[in-house]
MARGULO-86797 format. One record per residue (C-alpha): residue number from 1; x, y, z; residue in three letters. Coordinates in Angstrom, 1 decimal. Layout:
! residues N
- NUM;X;Y;Z;ala
...
//
This chain:
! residues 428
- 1;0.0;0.0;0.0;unk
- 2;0.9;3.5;-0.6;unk
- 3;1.0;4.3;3.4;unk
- 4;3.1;1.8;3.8;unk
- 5;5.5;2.8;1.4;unk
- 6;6.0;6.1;2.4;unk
- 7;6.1;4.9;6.1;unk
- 8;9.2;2.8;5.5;unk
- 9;10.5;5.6;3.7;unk
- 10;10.3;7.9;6.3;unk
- 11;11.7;5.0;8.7;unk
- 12;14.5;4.5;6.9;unk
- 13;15.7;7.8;6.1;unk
- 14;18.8;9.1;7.3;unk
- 15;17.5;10.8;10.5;unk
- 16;19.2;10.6;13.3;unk
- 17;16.7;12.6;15.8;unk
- 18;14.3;10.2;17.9;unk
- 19;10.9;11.5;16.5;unk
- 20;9.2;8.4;19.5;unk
- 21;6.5;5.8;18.0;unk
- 22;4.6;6.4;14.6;unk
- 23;0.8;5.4;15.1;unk
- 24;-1.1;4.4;11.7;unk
- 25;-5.3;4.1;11.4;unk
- 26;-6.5;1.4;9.0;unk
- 27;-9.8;0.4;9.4;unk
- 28;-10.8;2.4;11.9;unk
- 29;-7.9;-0.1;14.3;unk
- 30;-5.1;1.9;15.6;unk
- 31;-1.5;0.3;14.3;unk
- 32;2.0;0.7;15.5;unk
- 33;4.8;0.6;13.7;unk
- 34;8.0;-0.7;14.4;unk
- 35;10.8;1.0;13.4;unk
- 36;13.5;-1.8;13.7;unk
- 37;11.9;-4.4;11.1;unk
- 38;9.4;-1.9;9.6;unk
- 39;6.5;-3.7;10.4;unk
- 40;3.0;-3.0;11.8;unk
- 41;2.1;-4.4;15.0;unk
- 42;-1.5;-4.5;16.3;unk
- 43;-0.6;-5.0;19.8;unk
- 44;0.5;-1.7;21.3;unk
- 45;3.8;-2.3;22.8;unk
- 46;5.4;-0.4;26.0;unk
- 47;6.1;3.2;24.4;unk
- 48;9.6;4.3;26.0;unk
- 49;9.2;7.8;26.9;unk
- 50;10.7;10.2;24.9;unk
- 51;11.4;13.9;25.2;unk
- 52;10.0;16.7;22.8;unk
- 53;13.4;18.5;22.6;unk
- 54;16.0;17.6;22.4;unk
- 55;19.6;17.3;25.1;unk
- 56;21.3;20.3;23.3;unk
- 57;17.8;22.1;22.9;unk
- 58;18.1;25.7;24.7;unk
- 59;15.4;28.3;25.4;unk
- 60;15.3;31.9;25.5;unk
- 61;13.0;34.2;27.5;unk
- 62;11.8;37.3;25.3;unk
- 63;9.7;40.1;26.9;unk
- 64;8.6;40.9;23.3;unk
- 65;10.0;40.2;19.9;unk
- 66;8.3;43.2;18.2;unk
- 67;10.0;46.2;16.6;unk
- 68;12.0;48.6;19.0;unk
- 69;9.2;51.0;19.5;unk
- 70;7.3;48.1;21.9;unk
- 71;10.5;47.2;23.3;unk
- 72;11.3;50.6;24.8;unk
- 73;8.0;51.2;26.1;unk
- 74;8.3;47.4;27.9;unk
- 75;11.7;48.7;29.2;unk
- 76;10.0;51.6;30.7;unk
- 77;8.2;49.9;33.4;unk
- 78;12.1;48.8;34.6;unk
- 79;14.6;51.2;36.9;unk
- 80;18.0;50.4;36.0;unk
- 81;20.8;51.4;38.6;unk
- 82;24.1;50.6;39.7;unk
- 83;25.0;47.9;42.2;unk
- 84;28.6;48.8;44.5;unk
- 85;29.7;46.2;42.7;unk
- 86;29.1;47.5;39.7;unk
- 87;26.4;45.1;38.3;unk
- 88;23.5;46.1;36.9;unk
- 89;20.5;45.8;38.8;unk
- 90;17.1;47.2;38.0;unk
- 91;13.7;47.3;40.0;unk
- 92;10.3;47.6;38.7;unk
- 93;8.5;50.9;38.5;unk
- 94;5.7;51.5;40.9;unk
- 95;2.0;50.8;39.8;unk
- 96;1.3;54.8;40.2;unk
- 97;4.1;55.7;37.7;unk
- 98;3.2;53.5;35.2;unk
- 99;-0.7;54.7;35.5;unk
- 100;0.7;57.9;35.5;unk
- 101;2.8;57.5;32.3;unk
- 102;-0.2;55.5;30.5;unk
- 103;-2.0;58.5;31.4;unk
- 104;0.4;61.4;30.3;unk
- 105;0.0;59.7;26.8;unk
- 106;-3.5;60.1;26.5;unk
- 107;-4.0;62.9;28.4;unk
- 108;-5.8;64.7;25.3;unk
- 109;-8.4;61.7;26.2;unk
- 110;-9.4;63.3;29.3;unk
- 111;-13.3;64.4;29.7;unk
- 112;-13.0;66.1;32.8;unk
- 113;-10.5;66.7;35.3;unk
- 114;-12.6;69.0;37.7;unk
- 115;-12.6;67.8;41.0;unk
- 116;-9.6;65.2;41.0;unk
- 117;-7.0;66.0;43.9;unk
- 118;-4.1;69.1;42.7;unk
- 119;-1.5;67.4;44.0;unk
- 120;-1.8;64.4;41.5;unk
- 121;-2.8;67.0;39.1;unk
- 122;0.5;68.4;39.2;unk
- 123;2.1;65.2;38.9;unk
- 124;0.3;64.6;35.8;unk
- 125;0.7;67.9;34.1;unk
- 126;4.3;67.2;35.1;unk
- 127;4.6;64.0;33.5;unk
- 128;2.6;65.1;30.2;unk
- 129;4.8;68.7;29.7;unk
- 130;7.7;66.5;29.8;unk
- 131;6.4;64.4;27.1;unk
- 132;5.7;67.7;25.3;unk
- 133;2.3;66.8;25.0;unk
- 134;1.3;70.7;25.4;unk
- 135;3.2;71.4;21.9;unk
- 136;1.1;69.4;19.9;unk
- 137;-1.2;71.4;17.5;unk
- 138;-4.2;69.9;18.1;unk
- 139;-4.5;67.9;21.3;unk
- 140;-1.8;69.9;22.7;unk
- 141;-5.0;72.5;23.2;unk
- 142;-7.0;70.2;23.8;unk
- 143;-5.2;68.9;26.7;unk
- 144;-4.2;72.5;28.0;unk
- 145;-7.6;73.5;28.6;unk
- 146;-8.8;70.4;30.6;unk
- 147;-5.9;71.6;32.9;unk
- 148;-6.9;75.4;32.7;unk
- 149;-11.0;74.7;33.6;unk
- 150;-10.1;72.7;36.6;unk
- 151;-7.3;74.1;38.2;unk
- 152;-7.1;78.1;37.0;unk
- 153;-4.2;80.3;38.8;unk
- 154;-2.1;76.8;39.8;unk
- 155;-1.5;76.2;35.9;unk
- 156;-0.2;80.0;35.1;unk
- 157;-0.9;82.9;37.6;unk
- 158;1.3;85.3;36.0;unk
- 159;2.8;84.7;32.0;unk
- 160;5.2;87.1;30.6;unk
- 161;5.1;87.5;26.7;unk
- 162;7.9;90.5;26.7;unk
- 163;9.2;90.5;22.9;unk
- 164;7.2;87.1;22.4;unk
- 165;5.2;88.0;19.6;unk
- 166;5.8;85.5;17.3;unk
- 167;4.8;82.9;20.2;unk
- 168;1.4;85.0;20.7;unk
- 169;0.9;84.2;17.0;unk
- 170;1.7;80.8;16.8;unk
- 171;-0.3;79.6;20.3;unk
- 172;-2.9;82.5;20.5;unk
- 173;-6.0;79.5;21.5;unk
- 174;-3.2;78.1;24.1;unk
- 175;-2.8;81.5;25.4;unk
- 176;-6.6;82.2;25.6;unk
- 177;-7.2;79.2;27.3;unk
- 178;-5.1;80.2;30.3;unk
- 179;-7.7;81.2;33.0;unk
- 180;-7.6;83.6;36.7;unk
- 181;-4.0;85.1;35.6;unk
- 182;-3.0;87.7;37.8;unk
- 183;0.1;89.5;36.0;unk
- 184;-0.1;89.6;32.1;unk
- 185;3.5;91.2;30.2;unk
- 186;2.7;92.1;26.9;unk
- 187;5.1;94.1;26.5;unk
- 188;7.0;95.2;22.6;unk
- 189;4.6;92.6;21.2;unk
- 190;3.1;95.3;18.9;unk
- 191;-0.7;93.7;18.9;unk
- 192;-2.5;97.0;18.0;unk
- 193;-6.2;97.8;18.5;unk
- 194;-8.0;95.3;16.7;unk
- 195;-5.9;92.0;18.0;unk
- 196;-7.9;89.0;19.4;unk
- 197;-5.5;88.8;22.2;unk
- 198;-6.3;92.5;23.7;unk
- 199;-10.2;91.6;22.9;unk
- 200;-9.5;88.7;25.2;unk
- 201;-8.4;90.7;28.1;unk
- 202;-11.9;92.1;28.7;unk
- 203;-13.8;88.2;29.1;unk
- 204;-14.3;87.1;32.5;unk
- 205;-11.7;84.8;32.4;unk
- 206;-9.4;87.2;32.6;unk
- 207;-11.4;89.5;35.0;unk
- 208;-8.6;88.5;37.8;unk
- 209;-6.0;90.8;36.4;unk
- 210;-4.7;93.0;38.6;unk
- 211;-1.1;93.5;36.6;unk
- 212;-1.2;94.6;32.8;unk
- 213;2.2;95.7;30.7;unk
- 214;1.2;96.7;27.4;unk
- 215;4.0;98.8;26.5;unk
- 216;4.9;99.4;23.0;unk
- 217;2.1;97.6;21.3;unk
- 218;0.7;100.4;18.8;unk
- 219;-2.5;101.0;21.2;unk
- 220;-4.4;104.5;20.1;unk
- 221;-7.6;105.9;21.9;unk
- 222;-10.2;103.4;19.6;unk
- 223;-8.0;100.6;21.2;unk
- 224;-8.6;101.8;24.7;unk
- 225;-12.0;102.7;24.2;unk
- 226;-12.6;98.8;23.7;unk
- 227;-10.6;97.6;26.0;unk
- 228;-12.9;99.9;29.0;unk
- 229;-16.1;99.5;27.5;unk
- 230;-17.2;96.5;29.6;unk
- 231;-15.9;98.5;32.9;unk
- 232;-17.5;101.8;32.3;unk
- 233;-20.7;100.3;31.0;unk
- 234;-21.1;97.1;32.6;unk
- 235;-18.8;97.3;35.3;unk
- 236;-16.8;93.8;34.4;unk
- 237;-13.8;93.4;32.5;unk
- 238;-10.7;94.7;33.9;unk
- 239;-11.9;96.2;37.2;unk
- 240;-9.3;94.7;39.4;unk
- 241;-7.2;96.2;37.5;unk
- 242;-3.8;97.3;39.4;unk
- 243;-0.9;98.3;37.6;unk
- 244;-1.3;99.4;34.3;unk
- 245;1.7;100.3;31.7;unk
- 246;0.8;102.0;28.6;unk
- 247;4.1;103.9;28.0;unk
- 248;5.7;104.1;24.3;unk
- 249;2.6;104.2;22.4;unk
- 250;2.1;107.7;20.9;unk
- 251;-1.2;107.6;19.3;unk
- 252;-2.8;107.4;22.8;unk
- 253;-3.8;111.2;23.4;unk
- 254;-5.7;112.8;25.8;unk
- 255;-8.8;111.4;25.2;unk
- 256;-7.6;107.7;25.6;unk
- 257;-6.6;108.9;28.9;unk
- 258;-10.1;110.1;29.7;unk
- 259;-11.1;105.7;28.9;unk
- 260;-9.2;105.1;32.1;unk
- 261;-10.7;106.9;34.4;unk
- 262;-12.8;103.9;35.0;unk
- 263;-10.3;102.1;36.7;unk
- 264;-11.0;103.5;39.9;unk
- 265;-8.5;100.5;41.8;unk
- 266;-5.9;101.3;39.7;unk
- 267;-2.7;102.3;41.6;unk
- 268;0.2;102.7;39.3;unk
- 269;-0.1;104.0;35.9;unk
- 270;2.9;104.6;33.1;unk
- 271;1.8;106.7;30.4;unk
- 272;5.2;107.9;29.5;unk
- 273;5.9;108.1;25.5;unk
- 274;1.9;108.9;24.8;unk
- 275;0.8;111.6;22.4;unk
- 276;-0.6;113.9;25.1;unk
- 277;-1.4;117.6;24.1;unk
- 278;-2.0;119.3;27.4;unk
- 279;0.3;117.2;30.0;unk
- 280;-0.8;119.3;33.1;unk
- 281;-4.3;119.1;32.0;unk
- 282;-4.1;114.7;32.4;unk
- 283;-2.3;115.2;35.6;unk
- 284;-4.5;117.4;37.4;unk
- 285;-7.5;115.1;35.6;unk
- 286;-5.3;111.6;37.0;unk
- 287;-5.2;113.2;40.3;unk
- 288;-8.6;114.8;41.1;unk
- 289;-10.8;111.8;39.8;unk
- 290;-8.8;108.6;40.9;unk
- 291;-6.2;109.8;43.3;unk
- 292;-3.0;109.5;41.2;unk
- 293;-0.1;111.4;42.0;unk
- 294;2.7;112.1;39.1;unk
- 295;5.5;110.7;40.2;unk
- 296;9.3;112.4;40.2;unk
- 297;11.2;109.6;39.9;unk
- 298;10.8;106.1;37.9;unk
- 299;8.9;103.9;40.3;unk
- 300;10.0;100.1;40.3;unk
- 301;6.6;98.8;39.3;unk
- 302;7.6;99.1;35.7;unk
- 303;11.0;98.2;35.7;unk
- 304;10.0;94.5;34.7;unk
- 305;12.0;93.0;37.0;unk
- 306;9.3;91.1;39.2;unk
- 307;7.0;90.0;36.2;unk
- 308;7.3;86.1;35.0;unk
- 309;5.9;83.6;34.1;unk
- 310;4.7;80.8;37.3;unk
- 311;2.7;77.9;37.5;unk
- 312;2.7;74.5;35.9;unk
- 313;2.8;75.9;32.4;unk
- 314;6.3;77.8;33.4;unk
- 315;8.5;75.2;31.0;unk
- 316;5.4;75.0;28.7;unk
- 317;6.1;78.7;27.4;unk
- 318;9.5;77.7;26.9;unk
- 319;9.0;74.6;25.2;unk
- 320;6.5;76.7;23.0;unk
- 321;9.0;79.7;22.7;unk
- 322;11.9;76.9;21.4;unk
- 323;9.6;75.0;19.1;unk
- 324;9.2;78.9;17.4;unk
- 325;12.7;79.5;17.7;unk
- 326;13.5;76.3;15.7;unk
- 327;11.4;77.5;12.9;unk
- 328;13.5;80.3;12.7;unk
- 329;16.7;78.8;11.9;unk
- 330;17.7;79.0;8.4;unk
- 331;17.8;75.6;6.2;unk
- 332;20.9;73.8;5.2;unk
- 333;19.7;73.5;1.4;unk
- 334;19.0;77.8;1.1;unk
- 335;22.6;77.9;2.4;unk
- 336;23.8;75.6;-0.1;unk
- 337;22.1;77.4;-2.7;unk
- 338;23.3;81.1;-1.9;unk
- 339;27.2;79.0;-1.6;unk
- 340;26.0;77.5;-5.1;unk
- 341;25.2;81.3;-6.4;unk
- 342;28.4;83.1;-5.2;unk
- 343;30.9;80.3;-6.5;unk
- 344;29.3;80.9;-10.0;unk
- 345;29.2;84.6;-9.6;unk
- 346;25.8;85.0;-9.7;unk
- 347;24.8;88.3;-7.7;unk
- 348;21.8;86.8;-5.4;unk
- 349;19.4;88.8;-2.0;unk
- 350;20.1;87.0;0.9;unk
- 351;17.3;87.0;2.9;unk
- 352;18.1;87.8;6.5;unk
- 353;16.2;85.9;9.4;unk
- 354;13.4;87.9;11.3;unk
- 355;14.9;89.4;14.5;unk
- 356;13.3;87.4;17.4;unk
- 357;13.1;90.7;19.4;unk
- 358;11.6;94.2;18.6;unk
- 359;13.4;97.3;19.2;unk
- 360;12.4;98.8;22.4;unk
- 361;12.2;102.2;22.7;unk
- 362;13.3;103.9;25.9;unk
- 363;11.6;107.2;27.5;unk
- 364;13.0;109.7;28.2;unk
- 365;13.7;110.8;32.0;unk
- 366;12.1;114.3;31.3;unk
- 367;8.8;112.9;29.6;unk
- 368;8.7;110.7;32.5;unk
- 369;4.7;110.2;32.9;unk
- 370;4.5;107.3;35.9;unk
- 371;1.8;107.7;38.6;unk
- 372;0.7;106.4;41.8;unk
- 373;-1.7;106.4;44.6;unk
- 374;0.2;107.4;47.9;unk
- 375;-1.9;105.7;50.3;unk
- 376;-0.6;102.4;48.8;unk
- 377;2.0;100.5;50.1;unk
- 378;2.3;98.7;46.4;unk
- 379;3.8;100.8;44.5;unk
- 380;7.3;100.9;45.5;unk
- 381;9.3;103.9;44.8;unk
- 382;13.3;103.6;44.4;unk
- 383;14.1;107.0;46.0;unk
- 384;12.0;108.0;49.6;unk
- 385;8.7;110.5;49.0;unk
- 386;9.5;114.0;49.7;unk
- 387;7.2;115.0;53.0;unk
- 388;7.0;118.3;52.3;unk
- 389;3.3;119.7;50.3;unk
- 390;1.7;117.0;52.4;unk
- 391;-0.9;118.9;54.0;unk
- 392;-1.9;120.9;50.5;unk
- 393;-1.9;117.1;49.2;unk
- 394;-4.5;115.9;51.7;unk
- 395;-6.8;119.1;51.2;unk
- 396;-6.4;118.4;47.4;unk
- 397;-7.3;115.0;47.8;unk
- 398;-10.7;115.9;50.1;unk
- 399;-11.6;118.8;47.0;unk
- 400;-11.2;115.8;44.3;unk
- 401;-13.7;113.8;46.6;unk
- 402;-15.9;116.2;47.0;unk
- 403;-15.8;117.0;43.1;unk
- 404;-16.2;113.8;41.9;unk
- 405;-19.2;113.4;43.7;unk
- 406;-20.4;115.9;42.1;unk
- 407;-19.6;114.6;39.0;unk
- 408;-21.0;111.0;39.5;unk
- 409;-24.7;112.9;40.8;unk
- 410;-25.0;115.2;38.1;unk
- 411;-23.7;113.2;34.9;unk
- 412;-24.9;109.3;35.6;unk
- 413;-27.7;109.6;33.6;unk
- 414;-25.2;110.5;30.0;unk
- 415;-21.4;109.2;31.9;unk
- 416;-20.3;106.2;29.6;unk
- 417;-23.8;105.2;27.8;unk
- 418;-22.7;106.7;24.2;unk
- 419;-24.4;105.0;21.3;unk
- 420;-20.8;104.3;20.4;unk
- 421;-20.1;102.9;23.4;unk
- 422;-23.5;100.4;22.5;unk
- 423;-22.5;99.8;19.7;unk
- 424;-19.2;98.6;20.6;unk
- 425;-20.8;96.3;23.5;unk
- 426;-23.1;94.6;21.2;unk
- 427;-19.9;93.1;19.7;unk
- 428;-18.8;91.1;22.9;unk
//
């Protein structure tokens, strides 16, 4: 039969592995075959016991066989130090650091995080930045604002954006989404009146700011006028407003000063560089209506030294600011191509790379135009107040009381409800 010549075949090729007892069905009977003589016995002998592998056989414990991407991430959950010795010893991660980690990955994943503990917050906002999760177009946002909903001030109380412009541009919605900030440097970013950023300041979001720097940033009186119109109409926006620094832009005049007479908590003001006509005129106005007193000497509130950026988000901004800054560099094939262009003579523009910082202008110390409220303690002055005038100071100050209560009584009914003014609220 043909079985039966394949099966000696087999049983006498030239094999010299033990493959154990062949087993043959004919006739629905079970057959064994003997691999001495070659013949088929029906009686099942004794079956010596025989091993699968073989003596020299060897095996080898793999974690995972796939490409180098799974094999990093299965190294991950391993702590590899340094034994005295010198041997290599490593430890397995905790439970928490590798929930943590799966987490961080996915963190654009999260519904909600309002409500879950800060301190493993932190830890997770941590874990995610260093991932550079928050660089990421899309679910870098994403992820930024389930942070900025939840937690507020912890992520960012205070950002500084001096001579960032080119980082306002390229993370404007990550900027936005940044909630109860306390300080806000715009400084040299040269926004004007119609950018989204300064129609941002004036949403409750940002109703917590009590420091605002926007020096050098092309503001005029139209600018102004929307950036008060919540607070001298609705009374929301910027009322907690502070410090206020609107030196270097001259196409501010006198009547964009008359816009911030609404911030009646404002304590330090720096309107140095403005297009003012009548000078005395804005400080007798600055001092009867909100108490603010021109100030002699520079006053250390717009020096810049104390505003920066702190919270969470600190190394966010910077990982933002370098991702920019790498954009910047020139390219190795445009430098090849101007080398290419000079060698053959060929006159060619080179194109110079966009400074990464602005020009900023400097004031003069005679059109020095900084002011402050004396009885507070937070504006800090570098040289000691002069004592003397005090007394004509404190009757000054009881006339601009008495006047502006005046004021309030007899123009409420007109004071701040221009159809302007509507008009320009309608748009928020």
């Amino acid at each position: 039969q043909s079985w039966s010549r394949g099966m000696s075949y087999c049983l006498h090729s030239e094999s010299h592995l033990d493959t154990g007892p062949i087993y043959v069905r004919e006739n629905g009977k079970l057959h064994v075959v003997n691999q001495g003589a070659g013949s088929i016995q029906n009686v099942t002998p004794k079956a010596r016991p025989f091993s699968l592998f073989s003596r020299s056989f060897s095996v080898e414990l793999c974690m995972n066989r796939e490409d180098d991407r799974a094999r990093r991430q299965r190294t991950d959950h391993f702590i590899f130090t340094y034994t005295k010795e010198g041997n290599l010893r490593y430890s397995a991660k905790s439970l928490f650091s590798l929930v943590l980690g799966y987490i961080s990955d996915n963190v654009d994943h999260i519904d909600s995080l309002i409500g879950f503990p800060e301190q493993i917050a932190e830890k997770l906002f941590s874990a995610a930045e260093a991932r550079q999760k928050f660089t990421e177009p899309v679910t870098g946002l994403r992820a930024l604002q389930k942070f900025t909903e939840a937690y507020g001030s912890l992520v960012l109380c205070s950002l500084c954006l001096r001579n960032r412009y080119l980082v306002i541009s390229e993370k404007l919605e990550e900027i936005k989404s940044f909630r109860e900030l306390t300080c806000l440097d715009l400084s040299c970013c040269k926004l004007g009146d119609e950018h989204e950023l300064l129609e941002h300041l004036t949403k409750e979001a940002l109703s917590s700011v009590k420091r605002l720097l926007l020096k050098d940033n092309s503001l005029s009186d139209a600018g102004l006028r929307r950036m008060t119109a919540p607070v001298r109409v609705l009374k929301k926006g910027l009322e907690n407003l502070l410090v206020l620094d609107l030196s270097c832009n001259p196409k501010i005049t006198d009547v964009g000063i008359g816009y911030l007479l609404s911030f009646k908590k404002l304590n330090c003001l720096d309107i140095s560089g403005t297009g003012l006509k009548d000078v005395d005129a804005v400080i007798k106005r600055l001092q009867m209506q909100i108490g603010l007193v021109h100030s002699k000497v520079p006053l250390k509130e717009f020096d810049h030294s104390n505003c920066k950026t702190e919270g969470w988000a600190e190394q966010t901004v910077l990982q933002w600011e370098q991702a920019v800054m790498e954009t910047m560099k020139p390219q190795d094939n445009l430098r090849s191509r101007v080398a290419t262009l000079h060698f053959y003579g060929k006159t060619h523009r080179i194109e110079e790379v966009v400074k990464r910082t602005l020009v900023e202008p400097e004031t003069k110390a005679s059109g020095n135009l900084q002011f402050y409220k004396e009885n507070v303690q937070n504006c800090h002055l570098p040289l000691k107040k002069e004592v003397a005038g005090s007394h004509e100071l404190k009757n000054n100050k009881k006339r601009a009381l008495a006047e502006q209560e005046r004021e309030r009584t007899s123009k409420q009914k007109h004071l701040c409800l221009t159809v302007e003014d509507w008009d320009l609220l309608n748009t928020y």
